[in-house]
C-alpha positions in Angstrom: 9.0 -35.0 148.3 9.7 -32.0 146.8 12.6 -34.5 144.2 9.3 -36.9 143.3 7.1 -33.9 142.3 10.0 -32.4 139.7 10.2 -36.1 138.3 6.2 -36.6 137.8 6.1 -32.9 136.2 8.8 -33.9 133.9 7.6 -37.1 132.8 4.2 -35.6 132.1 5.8 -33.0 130.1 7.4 -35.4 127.8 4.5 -37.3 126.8 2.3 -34.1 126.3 5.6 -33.5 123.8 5.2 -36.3 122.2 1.9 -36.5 122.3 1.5 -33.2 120.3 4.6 -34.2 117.7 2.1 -37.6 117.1 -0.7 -35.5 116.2 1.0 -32.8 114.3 3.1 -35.8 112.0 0.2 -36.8 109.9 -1.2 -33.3 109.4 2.3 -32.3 107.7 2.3 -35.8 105.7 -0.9 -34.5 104.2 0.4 -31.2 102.9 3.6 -32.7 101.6 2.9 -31.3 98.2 3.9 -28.0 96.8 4.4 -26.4 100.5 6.4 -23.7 100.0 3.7 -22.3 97.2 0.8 -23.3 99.9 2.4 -21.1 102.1 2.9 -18.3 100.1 -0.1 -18.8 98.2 -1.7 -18.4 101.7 -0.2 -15.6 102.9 -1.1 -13.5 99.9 -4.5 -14.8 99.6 -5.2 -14.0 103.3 -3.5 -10.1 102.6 -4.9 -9.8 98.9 -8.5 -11.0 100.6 -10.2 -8.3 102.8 -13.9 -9.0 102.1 -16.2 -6.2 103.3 -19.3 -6.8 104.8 -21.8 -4.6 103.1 -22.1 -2.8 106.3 -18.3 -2.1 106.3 -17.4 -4.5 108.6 -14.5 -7.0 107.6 -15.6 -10.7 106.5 -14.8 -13.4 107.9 -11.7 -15.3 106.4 -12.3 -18.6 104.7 -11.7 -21.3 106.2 -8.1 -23.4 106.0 -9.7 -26.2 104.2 -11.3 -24.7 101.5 -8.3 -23.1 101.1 -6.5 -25.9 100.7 -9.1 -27.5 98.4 -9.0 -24.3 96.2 -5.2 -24.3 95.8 -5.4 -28.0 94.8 -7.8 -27.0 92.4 -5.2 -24.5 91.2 -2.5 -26.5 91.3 -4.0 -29.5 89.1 -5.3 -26.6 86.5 -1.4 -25.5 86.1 -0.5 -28.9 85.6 -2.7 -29.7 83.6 -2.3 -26.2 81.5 1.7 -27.0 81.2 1.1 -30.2 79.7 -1.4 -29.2 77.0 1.2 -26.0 76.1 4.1 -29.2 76.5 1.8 -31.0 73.6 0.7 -28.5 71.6 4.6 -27.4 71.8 5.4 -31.0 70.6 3.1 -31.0 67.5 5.0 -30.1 64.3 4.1 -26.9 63.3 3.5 -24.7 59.6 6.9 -23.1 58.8 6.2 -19.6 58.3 8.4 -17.8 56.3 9.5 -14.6 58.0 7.8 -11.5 57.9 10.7 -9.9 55.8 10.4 -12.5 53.6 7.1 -12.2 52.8 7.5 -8.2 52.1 10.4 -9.1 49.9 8.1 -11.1 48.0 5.3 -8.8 47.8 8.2 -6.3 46.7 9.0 -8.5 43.7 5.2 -9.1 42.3 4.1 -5.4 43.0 7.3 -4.7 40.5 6.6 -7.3 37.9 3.2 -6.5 37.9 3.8 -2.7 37.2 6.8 -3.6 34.6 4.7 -5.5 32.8 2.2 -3.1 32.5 4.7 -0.7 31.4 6.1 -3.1 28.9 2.4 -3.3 27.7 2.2 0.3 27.4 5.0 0.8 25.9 4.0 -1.9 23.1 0.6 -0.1 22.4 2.7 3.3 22.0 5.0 1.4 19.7 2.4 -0.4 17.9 0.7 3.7 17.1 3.9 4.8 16.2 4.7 2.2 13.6 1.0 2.1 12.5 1.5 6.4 11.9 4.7 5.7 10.3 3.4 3.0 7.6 1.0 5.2 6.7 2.2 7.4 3.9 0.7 10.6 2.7 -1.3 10.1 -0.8 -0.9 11.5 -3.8 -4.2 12.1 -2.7 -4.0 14.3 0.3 -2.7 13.4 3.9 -5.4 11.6 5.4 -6.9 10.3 2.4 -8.6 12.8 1.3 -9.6 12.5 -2.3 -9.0 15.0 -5.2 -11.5 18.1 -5.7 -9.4 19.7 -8.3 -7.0 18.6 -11.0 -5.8 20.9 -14.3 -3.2 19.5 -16.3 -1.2 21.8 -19.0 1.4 21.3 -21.1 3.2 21.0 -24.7 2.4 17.5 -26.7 4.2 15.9 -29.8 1.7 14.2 -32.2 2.1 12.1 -35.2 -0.4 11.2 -37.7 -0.5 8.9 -40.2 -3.8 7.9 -42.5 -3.7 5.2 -44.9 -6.1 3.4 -47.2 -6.3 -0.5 -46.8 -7.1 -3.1 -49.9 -7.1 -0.4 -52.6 -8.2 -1.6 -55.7 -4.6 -0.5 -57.5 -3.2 -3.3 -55.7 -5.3 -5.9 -58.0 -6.2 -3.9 -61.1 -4.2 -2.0 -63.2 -5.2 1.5 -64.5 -7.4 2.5 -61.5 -6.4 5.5 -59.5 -4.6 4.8 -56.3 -5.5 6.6 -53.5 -2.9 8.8 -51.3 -1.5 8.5 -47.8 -0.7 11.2 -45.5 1.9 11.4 -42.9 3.0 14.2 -40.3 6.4 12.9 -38.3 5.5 15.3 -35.7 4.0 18.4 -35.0 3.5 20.4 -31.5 0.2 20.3 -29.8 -0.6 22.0 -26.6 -3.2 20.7 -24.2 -5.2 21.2 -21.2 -7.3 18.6 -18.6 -9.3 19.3 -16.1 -10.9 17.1 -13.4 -13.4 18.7 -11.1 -15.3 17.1 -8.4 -17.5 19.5 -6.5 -18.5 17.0 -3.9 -15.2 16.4 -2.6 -15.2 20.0 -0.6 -17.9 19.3 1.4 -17.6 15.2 2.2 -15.6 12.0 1.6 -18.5 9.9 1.1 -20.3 9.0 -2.5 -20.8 12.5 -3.7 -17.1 13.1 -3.6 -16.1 10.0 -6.2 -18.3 12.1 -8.8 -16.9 15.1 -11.6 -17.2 16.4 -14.7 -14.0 16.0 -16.9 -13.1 18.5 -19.9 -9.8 18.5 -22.3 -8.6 20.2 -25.3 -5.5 20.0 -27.3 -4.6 21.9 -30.6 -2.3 21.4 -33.5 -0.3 25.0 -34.0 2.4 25.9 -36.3 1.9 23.1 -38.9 1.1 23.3 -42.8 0.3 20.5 -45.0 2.0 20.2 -48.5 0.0 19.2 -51.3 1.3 16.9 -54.1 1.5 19.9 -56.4 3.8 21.6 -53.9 0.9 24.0 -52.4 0.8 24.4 -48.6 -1.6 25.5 -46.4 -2.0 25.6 -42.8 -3.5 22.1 -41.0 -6.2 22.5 -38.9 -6.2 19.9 -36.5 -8.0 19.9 -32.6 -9.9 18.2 -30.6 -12.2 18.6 -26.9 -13.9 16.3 -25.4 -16.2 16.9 -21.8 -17.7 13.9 -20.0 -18.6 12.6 -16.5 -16.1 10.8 -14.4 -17.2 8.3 -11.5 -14.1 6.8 -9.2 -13.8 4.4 -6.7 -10.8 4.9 -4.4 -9.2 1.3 -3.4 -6.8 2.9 -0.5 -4.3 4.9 -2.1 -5.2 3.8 -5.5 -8.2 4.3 -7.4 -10.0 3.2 -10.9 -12.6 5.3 -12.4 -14.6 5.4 -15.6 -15.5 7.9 -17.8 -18.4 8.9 -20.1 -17.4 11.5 -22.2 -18.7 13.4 -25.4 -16.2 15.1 -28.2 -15.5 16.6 -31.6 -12.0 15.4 -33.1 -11.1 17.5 -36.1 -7.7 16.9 -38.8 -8.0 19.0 -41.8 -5.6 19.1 -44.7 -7.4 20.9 -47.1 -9.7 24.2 -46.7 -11.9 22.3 -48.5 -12.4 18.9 -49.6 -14.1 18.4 -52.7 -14.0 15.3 -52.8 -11.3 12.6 -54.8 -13.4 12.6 -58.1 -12.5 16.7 -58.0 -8.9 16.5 -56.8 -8.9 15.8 -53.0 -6.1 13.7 -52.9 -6.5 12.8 -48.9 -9.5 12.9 -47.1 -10.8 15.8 -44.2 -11.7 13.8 -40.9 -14.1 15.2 -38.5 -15.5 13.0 -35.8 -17.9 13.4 -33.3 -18.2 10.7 -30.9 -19.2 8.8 -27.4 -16.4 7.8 -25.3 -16.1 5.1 -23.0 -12.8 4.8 -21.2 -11.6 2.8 -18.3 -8.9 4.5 -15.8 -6.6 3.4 -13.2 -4.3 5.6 -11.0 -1.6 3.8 -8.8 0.3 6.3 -6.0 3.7 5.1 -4.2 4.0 8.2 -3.1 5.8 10.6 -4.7 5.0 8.4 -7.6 2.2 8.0 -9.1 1.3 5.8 -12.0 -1.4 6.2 -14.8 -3.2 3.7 -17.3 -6.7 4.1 -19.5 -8.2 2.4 -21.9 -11.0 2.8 -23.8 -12.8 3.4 -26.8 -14.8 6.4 -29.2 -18.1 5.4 -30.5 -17.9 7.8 -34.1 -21.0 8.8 -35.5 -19.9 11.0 -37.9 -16.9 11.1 -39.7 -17.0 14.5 -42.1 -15.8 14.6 -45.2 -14.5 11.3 -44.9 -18.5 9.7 -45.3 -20.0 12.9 -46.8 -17.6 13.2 -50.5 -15.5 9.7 -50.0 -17.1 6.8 -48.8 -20.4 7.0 -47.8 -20.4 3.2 -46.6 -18.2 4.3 -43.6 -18.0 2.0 -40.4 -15.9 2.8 -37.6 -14.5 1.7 -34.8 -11.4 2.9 -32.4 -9.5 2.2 -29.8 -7.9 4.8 -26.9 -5.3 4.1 -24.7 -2.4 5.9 -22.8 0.1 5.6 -19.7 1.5 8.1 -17.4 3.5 8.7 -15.2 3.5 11.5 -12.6 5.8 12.8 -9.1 4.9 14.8 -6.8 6.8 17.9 -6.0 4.8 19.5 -3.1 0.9 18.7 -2.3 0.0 21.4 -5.0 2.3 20.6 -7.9 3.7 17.6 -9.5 5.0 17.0 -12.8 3.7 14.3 -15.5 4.7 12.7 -18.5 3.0 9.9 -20.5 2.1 8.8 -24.1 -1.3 8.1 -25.6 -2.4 6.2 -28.7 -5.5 6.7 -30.6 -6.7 4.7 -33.5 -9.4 4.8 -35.9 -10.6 2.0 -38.5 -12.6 2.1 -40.6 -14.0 -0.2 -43.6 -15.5 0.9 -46.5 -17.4 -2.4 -47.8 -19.2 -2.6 -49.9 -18.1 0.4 -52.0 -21.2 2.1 -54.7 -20.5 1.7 -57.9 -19.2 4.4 -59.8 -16.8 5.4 -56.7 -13.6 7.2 -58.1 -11.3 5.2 -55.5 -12.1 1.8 -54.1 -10.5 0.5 -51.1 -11.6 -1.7 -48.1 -10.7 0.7 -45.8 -8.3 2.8 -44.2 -6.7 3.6 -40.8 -6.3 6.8 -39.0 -3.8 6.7 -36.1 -2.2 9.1 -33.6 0.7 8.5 -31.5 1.6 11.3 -29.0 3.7 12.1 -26.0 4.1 15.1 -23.2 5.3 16.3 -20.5 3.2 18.6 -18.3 2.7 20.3 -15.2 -0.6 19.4 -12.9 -1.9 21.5 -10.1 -4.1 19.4 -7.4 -6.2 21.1 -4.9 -7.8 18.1 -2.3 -10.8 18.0 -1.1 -12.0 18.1 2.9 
């Protein structure tokens, strides 16, 4: 009895075993996937999960099924989220030069960028310097200012000749021929002055505006008559006039309107040639018109005029000779000058100065007839001139 009851307990203890292992089997089939992870993932959502009531009791735990539906979830997001990251891995992608790289780079401009602005500078300051260093001093005054003072002085050589043209004697005989007269040289000191107020004050108009003023005299020179009497020669002349320039850089031209008095005596006293003058006195008084230019390379400086003297008297020459005088001239000269400091410089040059003059028609009666004569003047010098520049 006892044999048969072990045997039924037995038998019903192996199918309650088996019973359970059926009913557990497709349970585990279900959660096949990721277990391990469930079960972690479990465990630490169960500790990491302590809801509070808001009474301070503890919450009830969520329920095994919307557990499992949440770590699905969770599960199918990660996947999900390791794909996209495996795609957007896969997509070819910008190559980026490295960050050393870059600053390298950003080096190298930021350097060429400042050399060149350097080498810019560098050119303007070049560019001054040359400018400063073409541009020479005047003769002038540094920084072009324009002359306010100029005296001239010095010793000149002059020679004169006068000479009748046409004389009658050339085409009749028996009538009186009239003399020539001749000085091979004889010294003549002179001084020129050039004064232009305005220049002190400004460089503008008033500054190209002076008065002008020279005289020269004949000393230590006697005239011998054709009877062998001498006597001493009386010869000068001055001259004062307005001066207007226009300066053309370093250069300038000007023009000059002047007034004078040119006087060459050989005689005390000049009768006359029907009374025994045997070469006319010449005093002129005149207008002047003359036409400069001055041309500096400095030191050098170079000088031309031209110009002429409107005579409207003559002396003795109209008064006792030919009273029929007309006359014209012509006055030119060239210089040149160098500078020794911006005060002084030293100038040489030689001027010519003509008069003619025609005597048509001559009065009856006249003791000599001729068509007319010339007067002429050659003369050199040497000099010193003082300049004082203006402002």
């Amino acid at each position: 009895m006892r044999a048969a009851v072990t045997r039924i307990l037995l038998v019903f203890g192996l199918v309650f075993a088996f019973g359970v292992v059926a009913v557990s089997s497709p349970a585990s089939a279900s959660d096949k996937t990721w277990p391990s992870k469930k079960k972690k993932h479990k465990k630490a959502h169960k500790a990491s999960k302590p809801a509070k009531a808001s009474g301070g009791a503890t919450a009830p735990a969520q329920d095994d099924d919307e557990e499992d539906d949440a770590d699905d979830s969770s599960a199918t997001a990660a996947k999900t989220g390791a794909n996209d990251d495996k795609d957007e891995d896969a997509k070819p992608k910008a190559k980026k030069p490295p960050a050393d790289k870059d600053d390298d780079e950003r080096e190298a401009s930021d350097e060429k960028k400042k050399k060149k602005s350097d080498d810019d500078e560098d050119d303007d300051e070049g560019s001054t310097v040359v400018h400063r260093k073409a541009k020479k001093p005047t003769m002038e005054g540094e920084g072009g200012a324009l002359v306010a003072l100029e005296l001239t002085a010095g010793p000149r050589a002059v020679h004169r000749t006068f000479d009748f043209n046409d004389p009658l004697a050339d085409h009749q005989m028996g009538v009186a021929r009239p003399y020539g007269y001749k000085l091979n040289v004889a010294p003549a000191p002179f001084v020129d002055l050039g004064f232009y107020p305005g220049a002190f004050a400004t460089r503008g108009a008033a500054a190209s505006f002076g008065v002008i003023a020279r005289y020269e005299k004949v000393v230590g020179t006697q005239t011998e008559n054709v009877d062998g009497s001498t006597f001493n020669t009386l010869a000068q002349q001055f001259e004062v006039g307005l001066r207007g320039r226009m300066p053309l850089a370093e250069h300038e031209v000007g023009l000059t309107a002047s007034y004078g008095k040119h006087t060459f005596q050989v005689a005390e006293k000049d009768p006359g040639p029907a009374l025994g003058s045997t070469v006319p006195n010449v005093d002129y008084t005149f207008a002047g018109v003359d036409l400069d230019g001055r041309f500096r390379f400095a030191p050098i400086e170079l000088g031309a005029h031209v110009g002429t003297r409107f005579v409207m008297k003559t002396g003795d020459l109209a008064s006792v000779w030919f009273s029929t005088t007309k006359t014209t001239s012509i006055d030119a000269g060239l210089s040149l000058a160098y500078k020794l400091t911006p005060l002084f410089s030293v100038v040489g040059g030689v001027d010519f100065l003509r008069y003619a003059f025609n005597f048509n028609p001559v009065n009856p009666g006249n003791y000599i007839v001729a068509g007319g004569a010339v007067d002429q003047y050659i003369s050199g010098f040497v000099a010193l001139r003082i300049t004082l520049d203006g402002s």
